[in-house]
PDB file as gemmi writes it, atoms N, CA and C in Angstrom:
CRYST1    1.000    1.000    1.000  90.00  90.00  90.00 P 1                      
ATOM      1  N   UNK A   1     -10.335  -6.542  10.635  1.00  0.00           N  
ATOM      2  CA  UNK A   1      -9.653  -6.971   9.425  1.00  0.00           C  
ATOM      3  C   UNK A   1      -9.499  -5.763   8.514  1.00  0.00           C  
ATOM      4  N   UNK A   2      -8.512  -5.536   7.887  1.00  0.00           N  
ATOM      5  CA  UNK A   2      -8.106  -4.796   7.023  1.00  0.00           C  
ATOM      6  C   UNK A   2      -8.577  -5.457   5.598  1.00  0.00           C  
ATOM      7  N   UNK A   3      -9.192  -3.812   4.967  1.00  0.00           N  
ATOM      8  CA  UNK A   3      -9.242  -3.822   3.867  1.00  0.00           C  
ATOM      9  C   UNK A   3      -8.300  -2.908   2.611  1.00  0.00           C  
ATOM     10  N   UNK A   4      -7.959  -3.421   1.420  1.00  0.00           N  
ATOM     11  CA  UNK A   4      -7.181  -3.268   0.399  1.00  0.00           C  
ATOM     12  C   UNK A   4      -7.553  -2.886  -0.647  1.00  0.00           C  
ATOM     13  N   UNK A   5      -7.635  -1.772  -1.183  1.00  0.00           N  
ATOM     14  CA  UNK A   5      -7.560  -1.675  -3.074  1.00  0.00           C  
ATOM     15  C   UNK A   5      -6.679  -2.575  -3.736  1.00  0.00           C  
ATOM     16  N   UNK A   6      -7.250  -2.726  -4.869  1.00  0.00           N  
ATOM     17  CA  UNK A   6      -6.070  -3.068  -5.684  1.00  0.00           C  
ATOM     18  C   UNK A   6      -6.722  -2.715  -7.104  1.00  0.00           C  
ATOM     19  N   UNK A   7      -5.361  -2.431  -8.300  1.00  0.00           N  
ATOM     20  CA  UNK A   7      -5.831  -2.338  -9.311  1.00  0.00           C  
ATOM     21  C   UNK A   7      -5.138  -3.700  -9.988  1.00  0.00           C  
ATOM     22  N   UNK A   8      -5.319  -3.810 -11.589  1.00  0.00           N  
ATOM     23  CA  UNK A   8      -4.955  -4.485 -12.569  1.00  0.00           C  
ATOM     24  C   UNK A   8      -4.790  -3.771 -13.795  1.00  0.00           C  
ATOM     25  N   UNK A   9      -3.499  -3.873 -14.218  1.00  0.00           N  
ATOM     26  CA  UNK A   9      -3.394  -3.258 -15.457  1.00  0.00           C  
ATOM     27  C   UNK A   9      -4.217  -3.229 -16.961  1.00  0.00           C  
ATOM     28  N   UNK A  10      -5.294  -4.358 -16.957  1.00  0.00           N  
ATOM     29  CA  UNK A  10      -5.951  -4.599 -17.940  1.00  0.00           C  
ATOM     30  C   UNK A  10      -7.438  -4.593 -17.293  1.00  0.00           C  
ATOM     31  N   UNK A  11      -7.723  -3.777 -16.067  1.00  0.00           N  
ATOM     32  CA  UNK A  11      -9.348  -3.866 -15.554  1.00  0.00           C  
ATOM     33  C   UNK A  11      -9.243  -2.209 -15.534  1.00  0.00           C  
ATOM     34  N   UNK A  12     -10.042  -1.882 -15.862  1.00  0.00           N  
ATOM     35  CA  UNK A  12     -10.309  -0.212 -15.993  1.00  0.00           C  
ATOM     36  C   UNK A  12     -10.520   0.204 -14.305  1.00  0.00           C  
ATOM     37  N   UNK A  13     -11.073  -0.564 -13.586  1.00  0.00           N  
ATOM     38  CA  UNK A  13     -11.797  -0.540 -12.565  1.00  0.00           C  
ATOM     39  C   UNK A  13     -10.869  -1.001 -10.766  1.00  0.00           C  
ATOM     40  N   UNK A  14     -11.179  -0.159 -10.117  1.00  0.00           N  
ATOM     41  CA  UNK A  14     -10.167  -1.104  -9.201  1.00  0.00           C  
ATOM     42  C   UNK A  14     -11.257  -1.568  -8.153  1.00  0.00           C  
ATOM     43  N   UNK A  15     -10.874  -2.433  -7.287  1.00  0.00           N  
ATOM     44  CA  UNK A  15     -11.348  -3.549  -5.959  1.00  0.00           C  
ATOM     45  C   UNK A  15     -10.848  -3.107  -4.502  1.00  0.00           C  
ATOM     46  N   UNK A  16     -11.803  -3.792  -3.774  1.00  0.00           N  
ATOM     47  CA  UNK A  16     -11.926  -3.573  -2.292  1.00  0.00           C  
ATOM     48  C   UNK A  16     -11.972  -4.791  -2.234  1.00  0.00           C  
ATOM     49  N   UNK A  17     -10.719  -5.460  -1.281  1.00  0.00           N  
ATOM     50  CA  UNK A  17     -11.079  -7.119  -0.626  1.00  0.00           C  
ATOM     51  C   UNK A  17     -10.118  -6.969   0.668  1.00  0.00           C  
ATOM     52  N   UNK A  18     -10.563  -8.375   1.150  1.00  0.00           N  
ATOM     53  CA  UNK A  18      -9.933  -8.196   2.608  1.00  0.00           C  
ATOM     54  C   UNK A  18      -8.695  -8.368   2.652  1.00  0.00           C  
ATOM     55  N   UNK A  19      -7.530  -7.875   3.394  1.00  0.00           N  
ATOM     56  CA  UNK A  19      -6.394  -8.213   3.188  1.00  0.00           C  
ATOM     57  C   UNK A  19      -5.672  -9.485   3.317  1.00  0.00           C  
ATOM     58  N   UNK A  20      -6.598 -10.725   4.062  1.00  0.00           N  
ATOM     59  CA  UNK A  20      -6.104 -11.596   3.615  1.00  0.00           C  
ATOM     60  C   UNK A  20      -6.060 -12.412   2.186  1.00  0.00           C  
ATOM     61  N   UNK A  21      -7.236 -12.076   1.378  1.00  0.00           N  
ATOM     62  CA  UNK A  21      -7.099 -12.035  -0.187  1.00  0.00           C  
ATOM     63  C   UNK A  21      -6.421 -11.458  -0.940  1.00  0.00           C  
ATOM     64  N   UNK A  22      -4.972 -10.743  -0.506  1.00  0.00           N  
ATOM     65  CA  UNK A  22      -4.437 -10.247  -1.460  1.00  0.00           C  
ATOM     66  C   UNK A  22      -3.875 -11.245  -2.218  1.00  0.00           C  
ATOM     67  N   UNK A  23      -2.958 -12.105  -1.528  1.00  0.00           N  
ATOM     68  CA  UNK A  23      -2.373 -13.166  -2.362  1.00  0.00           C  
ATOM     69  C   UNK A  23      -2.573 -14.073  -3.640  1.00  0.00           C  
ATOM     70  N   UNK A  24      -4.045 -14.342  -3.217  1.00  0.00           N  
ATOM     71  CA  UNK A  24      -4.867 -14.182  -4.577  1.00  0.00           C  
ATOM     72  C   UNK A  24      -5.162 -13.826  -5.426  1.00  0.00           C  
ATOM     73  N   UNK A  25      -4.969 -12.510  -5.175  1.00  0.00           N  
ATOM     74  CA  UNK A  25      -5.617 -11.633  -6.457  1.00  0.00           C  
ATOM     75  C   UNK A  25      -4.091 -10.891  -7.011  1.00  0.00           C  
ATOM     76  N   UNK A  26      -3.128 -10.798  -5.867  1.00  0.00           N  
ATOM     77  CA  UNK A  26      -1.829 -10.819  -6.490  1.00  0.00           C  
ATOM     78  C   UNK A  26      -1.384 -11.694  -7.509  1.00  0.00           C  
ATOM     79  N   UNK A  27      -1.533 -13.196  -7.679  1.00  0.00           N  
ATOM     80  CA  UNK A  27      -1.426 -14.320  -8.339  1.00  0.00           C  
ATOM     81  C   UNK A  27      -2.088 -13.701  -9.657  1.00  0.00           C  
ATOM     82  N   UNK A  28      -3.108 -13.069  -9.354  1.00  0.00           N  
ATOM     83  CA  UNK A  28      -3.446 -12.869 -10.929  1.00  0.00           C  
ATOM     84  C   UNK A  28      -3.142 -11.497 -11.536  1.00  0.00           C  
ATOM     85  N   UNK A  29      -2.326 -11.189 -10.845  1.00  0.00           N  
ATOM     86  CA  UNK A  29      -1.681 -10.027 -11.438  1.00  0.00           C  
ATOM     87  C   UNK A  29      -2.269  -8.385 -11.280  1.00  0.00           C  
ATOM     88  N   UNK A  30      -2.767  -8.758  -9.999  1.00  0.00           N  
ATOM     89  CA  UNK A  30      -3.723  -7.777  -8.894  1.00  0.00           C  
ATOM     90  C   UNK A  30      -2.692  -6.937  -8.388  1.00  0.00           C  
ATOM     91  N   UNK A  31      -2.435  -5.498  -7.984  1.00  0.00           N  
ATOM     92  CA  UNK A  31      -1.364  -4.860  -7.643  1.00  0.00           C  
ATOM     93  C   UNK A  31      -2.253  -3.795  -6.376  1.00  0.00           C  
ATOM     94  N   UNK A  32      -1.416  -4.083  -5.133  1.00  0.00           N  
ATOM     95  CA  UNK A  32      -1.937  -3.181  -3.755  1.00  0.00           C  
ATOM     96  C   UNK A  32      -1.586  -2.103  -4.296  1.00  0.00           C  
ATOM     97  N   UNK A  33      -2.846  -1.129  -4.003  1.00  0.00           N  
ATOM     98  CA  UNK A  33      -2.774   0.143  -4.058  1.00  0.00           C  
ATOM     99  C   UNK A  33      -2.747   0.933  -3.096  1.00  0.00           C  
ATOM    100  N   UNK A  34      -3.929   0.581  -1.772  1.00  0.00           N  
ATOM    101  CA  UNK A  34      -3.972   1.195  -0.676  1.00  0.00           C  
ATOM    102  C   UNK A  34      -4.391   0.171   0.377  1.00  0.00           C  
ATOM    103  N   UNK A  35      -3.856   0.454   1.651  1.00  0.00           N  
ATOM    104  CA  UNK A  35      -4.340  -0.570   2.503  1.00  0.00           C  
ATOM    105  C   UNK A  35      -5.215   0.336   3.679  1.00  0.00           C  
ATOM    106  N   UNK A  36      -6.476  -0.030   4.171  1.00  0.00           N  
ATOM    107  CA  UNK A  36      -7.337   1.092   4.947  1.00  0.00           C  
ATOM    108  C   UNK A  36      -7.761  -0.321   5.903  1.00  0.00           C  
ATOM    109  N   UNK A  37      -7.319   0.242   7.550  1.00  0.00           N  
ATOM    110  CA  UNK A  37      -7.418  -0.585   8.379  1.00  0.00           C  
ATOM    111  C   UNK A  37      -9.138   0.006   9.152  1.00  0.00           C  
ATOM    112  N   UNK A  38     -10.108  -0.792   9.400  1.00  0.00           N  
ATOM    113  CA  UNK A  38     -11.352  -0.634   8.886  1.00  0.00           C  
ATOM    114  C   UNK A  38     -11.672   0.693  10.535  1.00  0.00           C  
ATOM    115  N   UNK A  39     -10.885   0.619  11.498  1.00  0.00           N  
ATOM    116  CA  UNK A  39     -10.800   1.406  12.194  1.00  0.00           C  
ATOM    117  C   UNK A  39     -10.423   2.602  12.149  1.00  0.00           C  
ATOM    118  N   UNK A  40      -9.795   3.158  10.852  1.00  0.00           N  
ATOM    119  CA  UNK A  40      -9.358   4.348  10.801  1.00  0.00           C  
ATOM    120  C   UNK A  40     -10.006   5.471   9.606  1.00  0.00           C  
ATOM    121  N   UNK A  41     -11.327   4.613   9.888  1.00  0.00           N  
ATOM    122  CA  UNK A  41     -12.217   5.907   8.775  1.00  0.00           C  
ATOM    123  C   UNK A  41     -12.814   6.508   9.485  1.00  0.00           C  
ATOM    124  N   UNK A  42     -13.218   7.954   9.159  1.00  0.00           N  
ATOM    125  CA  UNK A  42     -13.560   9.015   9.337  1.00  0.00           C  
ATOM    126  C   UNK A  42     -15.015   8.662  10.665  1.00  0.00           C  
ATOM    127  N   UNK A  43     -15.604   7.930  10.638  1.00  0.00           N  
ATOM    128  CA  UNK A  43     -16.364   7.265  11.839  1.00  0.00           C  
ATOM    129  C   UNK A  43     -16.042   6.902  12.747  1.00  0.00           C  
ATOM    130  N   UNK A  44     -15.215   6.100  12.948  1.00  0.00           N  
ATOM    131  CA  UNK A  44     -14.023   5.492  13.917  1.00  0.00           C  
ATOM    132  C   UNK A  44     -13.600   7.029  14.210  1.00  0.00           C  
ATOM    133  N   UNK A  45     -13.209   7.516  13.789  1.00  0.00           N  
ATOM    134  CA  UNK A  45     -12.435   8.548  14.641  1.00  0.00           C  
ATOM    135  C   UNK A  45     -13.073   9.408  15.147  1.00  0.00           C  
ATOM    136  N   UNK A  46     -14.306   9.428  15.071  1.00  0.00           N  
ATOM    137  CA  UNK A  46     -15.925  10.447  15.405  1.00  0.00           C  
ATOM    138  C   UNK A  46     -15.922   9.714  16.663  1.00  0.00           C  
ATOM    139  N   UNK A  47     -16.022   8.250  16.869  1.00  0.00           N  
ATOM    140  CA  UNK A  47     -16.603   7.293  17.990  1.00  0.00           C  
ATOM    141  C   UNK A  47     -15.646   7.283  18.733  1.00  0.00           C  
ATOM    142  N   UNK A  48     -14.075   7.672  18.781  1.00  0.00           N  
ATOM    143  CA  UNK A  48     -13.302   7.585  19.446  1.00  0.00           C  
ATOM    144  C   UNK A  48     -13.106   8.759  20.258  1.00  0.00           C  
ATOM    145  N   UNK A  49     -13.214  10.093  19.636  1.00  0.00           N  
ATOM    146  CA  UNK A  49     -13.017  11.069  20.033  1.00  0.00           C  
ATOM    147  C   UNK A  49     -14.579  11.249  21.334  1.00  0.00           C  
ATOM    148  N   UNK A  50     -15.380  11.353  21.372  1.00  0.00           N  
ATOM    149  CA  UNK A  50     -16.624  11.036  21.707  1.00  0.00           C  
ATOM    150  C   UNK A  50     -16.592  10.005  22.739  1.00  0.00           C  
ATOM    151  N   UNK A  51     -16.018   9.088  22.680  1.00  0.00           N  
ATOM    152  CA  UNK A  51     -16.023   8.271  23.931  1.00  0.00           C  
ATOM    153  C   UNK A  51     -14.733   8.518  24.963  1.00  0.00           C  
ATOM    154  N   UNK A  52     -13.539   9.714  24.675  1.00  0.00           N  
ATOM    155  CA  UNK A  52     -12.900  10.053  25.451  1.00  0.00           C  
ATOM    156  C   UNK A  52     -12.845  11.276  26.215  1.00  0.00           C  
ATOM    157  N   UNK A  53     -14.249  11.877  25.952  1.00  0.00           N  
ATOM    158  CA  UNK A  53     -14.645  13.261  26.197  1.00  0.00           C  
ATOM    159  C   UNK A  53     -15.275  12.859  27.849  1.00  0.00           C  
ATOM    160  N   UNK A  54     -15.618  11.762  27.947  1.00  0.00           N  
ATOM    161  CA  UNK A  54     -16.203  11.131  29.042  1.00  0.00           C  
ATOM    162  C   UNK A  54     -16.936  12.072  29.894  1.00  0.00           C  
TER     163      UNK A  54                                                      
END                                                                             
C-alpha cells in the first residue's frame, strides 16, 4: 500500500496516511503533496539490489 503526504493550508504541519485515505482528508481540504510507494525507499532498494547479486 502506498503512502501519501498531504498538507492543509491552515495546519502548519503536514501528514503521512495511506493512500486509500486520501479522499478523506481531501474532503477536508487536505491537498496531495507526495505519493511514496512503500517499496521504493532507500531499503527496498538495498534488499533488491542484494538479492540479485545471487
Amino acid at each position: 500500500m502506498s503512502r501519501v503526504t498531504m498538507t492543509h493550508p491552515e495546519v502548519d504541519q503536514q501528514i503521512e496516511v495511506e493512500e486509500v485515505s486520501v479522499p478523506h482528508y481531501q474532503a477536508s481540504g487536505w491537498q496531495v503533496t507526495s505519493r511514496q510507494d512503500k517499496t521504493t525507499t532507500a531499503a527496498a532498494k538495498g534488499r533488491r539490489r542484494k538479492g540479485s547479486e545471487g
